[in-house]
C-alpha positions as CSV (number, residue, x, y, z in Angstrom):
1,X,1.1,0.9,-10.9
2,X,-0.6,-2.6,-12.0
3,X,-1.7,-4.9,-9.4
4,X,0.4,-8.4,-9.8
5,X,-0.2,-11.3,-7.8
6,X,1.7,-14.7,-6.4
7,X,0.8,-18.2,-4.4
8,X,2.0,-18.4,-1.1
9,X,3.6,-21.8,0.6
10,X,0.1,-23.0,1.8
11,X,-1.4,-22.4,-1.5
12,X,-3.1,-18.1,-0.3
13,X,-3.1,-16.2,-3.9
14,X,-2.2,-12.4,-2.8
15,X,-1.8,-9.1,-4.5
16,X,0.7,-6.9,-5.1
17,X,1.5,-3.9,-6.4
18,X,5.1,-2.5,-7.5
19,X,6.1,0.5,-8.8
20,X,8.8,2.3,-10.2
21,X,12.9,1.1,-10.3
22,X,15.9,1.3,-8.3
23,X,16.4,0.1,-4.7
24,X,13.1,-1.8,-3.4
25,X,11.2,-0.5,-0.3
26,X,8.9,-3.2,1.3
27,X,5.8,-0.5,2.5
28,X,2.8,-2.1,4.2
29,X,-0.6,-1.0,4.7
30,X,-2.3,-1.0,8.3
31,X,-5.3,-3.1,9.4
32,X,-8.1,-3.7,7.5
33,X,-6.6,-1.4,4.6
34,X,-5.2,-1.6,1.5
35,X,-2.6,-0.5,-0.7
36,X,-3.9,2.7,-1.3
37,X,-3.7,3.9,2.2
38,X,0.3,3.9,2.2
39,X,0.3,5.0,-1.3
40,X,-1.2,8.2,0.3
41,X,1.8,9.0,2.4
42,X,4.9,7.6,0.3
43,X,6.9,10.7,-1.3
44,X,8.1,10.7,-5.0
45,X,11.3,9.3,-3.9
46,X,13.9,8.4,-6.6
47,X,15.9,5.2,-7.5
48,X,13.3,3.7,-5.5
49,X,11.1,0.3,-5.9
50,X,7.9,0.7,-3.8
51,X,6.4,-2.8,-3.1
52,X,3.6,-3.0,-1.9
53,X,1.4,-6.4,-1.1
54,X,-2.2,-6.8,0.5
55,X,-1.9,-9.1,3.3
56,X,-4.2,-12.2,3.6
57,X,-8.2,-11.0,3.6
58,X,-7.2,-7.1,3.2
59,X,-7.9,-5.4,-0.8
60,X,-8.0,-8.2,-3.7
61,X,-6.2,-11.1,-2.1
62,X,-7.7,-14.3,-0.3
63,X,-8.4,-15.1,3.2
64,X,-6.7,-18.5,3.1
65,X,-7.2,-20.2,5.8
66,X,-8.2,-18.1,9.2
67,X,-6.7,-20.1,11.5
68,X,-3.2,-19.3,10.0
69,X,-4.0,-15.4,10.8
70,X,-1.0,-13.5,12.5
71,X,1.8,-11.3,12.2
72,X,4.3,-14.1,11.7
73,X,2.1,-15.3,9.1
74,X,1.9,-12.2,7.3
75,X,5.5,-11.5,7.6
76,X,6.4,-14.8,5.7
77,X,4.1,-13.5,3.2
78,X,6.2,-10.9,2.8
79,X,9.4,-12.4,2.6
80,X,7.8,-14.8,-0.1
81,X,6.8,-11.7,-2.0
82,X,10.4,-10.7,-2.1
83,X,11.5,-14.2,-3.1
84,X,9.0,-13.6,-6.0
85,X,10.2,-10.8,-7.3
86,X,13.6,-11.7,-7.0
87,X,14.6,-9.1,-4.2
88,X,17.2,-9.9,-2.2
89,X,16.9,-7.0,0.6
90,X,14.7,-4.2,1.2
91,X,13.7,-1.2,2.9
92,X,11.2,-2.8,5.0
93,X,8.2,-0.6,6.4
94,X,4.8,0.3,7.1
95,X,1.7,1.8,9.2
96,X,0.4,0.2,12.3
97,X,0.5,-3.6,11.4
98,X,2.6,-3.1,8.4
99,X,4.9,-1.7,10.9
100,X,4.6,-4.7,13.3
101,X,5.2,-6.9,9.9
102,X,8.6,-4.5,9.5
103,X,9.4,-5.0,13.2
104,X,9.3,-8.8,12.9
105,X,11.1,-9.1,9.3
106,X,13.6,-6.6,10.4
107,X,14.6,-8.2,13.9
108,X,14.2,-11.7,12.8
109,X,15.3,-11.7,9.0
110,X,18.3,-8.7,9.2
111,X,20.2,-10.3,6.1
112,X,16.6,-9.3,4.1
113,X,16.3,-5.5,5.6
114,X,18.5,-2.6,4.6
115,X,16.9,-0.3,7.2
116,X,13.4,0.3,9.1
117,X,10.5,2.5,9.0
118,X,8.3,1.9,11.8
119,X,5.3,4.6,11.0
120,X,2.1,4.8,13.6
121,X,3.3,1.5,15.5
122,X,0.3,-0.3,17.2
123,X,2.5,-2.7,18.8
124,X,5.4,-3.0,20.8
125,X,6.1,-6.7,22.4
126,X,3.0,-7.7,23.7
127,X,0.1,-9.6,22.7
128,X,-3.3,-7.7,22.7
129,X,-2.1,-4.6,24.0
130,X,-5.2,-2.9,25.2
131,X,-5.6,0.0,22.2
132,X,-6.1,-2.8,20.3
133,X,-9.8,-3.7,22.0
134,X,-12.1,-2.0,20.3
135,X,-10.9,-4.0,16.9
136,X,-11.2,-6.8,18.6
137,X,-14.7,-5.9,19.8
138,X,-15.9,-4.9,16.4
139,X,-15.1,-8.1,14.8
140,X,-17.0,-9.6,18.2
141,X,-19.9,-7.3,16.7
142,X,-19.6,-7.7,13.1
143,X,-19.8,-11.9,13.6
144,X,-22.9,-11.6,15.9
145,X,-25.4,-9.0,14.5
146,X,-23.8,-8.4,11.0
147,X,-22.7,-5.2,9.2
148,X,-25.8,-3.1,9.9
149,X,-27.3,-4.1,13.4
150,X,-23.4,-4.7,14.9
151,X,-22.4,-0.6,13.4
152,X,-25.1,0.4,15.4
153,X,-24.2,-1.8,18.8
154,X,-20.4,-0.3,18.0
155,X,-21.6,3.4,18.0
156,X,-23.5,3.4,20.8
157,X,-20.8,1.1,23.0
158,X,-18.5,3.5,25.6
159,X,-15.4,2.1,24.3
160,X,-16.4,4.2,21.2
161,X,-17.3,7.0,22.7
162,X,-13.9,7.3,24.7
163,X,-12.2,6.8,21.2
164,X,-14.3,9.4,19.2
165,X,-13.8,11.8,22.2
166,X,-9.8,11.3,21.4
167,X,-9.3,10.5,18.4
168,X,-12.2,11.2,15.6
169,X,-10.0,9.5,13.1
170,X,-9.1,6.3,15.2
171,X,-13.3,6.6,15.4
172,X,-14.3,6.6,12.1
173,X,-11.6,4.1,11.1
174,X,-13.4,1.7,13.6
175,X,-16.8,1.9,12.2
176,X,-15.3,1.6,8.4
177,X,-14.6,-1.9,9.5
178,X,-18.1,-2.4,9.4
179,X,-18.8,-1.0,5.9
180,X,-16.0,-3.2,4.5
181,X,-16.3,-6.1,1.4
182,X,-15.9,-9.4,2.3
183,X,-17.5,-9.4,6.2
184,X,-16.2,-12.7,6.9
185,X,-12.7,-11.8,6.4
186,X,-13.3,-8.8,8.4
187,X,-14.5,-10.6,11.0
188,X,-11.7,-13.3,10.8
189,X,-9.0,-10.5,10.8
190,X,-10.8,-8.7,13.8
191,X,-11.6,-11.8,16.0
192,X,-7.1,-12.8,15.9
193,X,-5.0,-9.7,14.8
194,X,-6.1,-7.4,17.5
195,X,-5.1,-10.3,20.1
196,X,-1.7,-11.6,17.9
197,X,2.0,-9.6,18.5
198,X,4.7,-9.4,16.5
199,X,6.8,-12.2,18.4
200,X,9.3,-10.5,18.9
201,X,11.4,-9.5,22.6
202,X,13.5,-6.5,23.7
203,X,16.5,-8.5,23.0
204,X,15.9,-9.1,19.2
205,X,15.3,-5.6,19.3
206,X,18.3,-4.6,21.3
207,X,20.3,-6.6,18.8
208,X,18.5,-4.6,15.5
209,X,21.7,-2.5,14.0
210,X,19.6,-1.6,11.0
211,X,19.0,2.4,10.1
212,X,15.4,3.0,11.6
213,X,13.0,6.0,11.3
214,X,9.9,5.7,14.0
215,X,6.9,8.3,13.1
216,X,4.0,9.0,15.4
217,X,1.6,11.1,16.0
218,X,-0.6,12.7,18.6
219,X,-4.6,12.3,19.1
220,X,-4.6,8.6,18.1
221,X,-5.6,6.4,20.5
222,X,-4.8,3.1,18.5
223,X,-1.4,4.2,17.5
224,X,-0.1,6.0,20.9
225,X,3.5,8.3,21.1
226,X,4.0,6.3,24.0
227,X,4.5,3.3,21.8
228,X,6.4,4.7,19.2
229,X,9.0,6.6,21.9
230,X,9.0,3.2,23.9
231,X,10.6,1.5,20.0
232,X,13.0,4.6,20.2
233,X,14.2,3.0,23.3
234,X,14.6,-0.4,22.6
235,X,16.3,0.0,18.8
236,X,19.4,1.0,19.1
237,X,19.7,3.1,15.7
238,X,16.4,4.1,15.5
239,X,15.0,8.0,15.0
240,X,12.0,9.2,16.2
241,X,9.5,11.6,14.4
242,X,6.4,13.0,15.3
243,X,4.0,14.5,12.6
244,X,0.8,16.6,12.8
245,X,-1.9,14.3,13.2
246,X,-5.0,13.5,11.2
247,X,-7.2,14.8,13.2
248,X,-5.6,18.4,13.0
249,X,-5.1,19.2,9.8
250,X,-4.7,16.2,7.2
251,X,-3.1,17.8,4.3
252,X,-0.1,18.3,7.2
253,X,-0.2,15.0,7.9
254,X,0.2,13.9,4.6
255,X,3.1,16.9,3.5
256,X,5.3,16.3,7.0
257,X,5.0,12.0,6.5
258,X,6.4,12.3,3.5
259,X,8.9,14.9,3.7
260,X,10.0,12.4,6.9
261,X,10.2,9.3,4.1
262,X,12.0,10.9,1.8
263,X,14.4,12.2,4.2
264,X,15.1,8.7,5.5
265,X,15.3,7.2,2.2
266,X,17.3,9.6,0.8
267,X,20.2,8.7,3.6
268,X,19.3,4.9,3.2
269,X,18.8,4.1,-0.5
């Protein structure tokens, strides 16, 4: 799977990645990530595109400019991608913020979206929902005592301590932040995405008739049940499935997300 790349509208050069042929799934990384991390969890699905791109600041592409950091932002990304590549409509999906980026494209673009996958959502409506603080305090760290000095502040912070005590993965996702490439996108990501939503309201979602699959799971501070079965809810087609969580056994994690995706897909490709 080679990396490609395009030129946004305001002139942000991002990566992509594609790989394999058929109908194109639009699958998103979370936070601070990159395209490997929903690589990981993706099945061998047939007849199936997998697109990936690396939103502004995140992996191989730009920053751009950091005032024009937010979900809607990213999401028009996205849609341009498709444009690129010629794609009409997708699958659209992803983990935590790439699921916030699915939410928004799917509720606000429906003639792009064939269906939804809504994996580890991190937002529902709101701006800065409150599992989202210790991101935001990170970046706070990271910009005032740099990658070393601000680590340490982090660690020792009870904010951290509550999240290690819940959820060692949520934990040690947190302090990766600080060994990250590129601190000043870090820090501009951290200091506006934790606080940003996906703009969207309970009647754009109530109006969503678009196949959805919504996967969560438990120990995970960042990415709680509570929002995922709240999306159930509010989406009127949408299917809930929880998975064994990272911080139980991983290789289940991995094995019962995918067998989840390519169930989905298999009914929606």
């Amino acid at each position: 799977m080679s990396p490609g790349h395009f030129t946004t509208s305001d002139g942000c050069r991002l990566v992509f990645a594609a790989h394999g042929a058929g109908r194109p799934v639009l699958w998103q990384h979370g936070l601070g990530a990159t395209r490997a991390q929903p690589d990981e969890v993706f099945p061998d699905a047939p007849a199936c595109r997998r697109i990936t791109m690396e939103c502004r600041g995140q992996g191989d592409s730009e920053l751009g400019d950091p005032e024009a950091l937010s979900i809607a932002r990213f999401t028009q990304d996205a849609l341009e991608l498709l444009d690129h590549l010629g794609v009409e409509k997708a699958v659209v999906g992803g983990i935590s913020l790439g699921a916030a980026i699915a939410m928004r494209l799917g509720a606000l673009n429906p003639e792009r979206a064939d269906a939804m996958i809504l994996a580890r959502p991190a937002w529902v409506l709101a701006n800065a929902p409150e599992p989202q603080r210790p991101n935001a305090l990170a970046g706070a760290l990271l910009r005032d005592y740099g990658a070393n000095e601000g680590k340490k502040r982090m660690a020792a912070t009870p904010e951290f301590a509550a999240l290690k005590a819940a959820s060692p993965d949520n934990a040690a996702s947190l302090l990766g932040y600080f060994d990250r490439p590129r601190p000043e996108t870090t820090i501009a990501l951290l200091t506006r995405i934790p606080l940003d939503g996906p703009g969207v309201d309970s009647a754009r979602l109530a109006a969503v008739k678009l196949p959805t699959l919504i996967l969560a799971n438990g120990e995970d501070v960042v990415h709680p049940i509570a929002y995922a079965e709240e999306l159930a809810r509010l989406i009127p087609n949408a299917r809930l499935k929880v998975v064994t969580s990272k911080t139980v056994d991983r290789v289940a994690y991995v094995r019962e997300f995918r067998a989840a995706l390519a169930e989905f897909l298999a009914g929606n490709l």
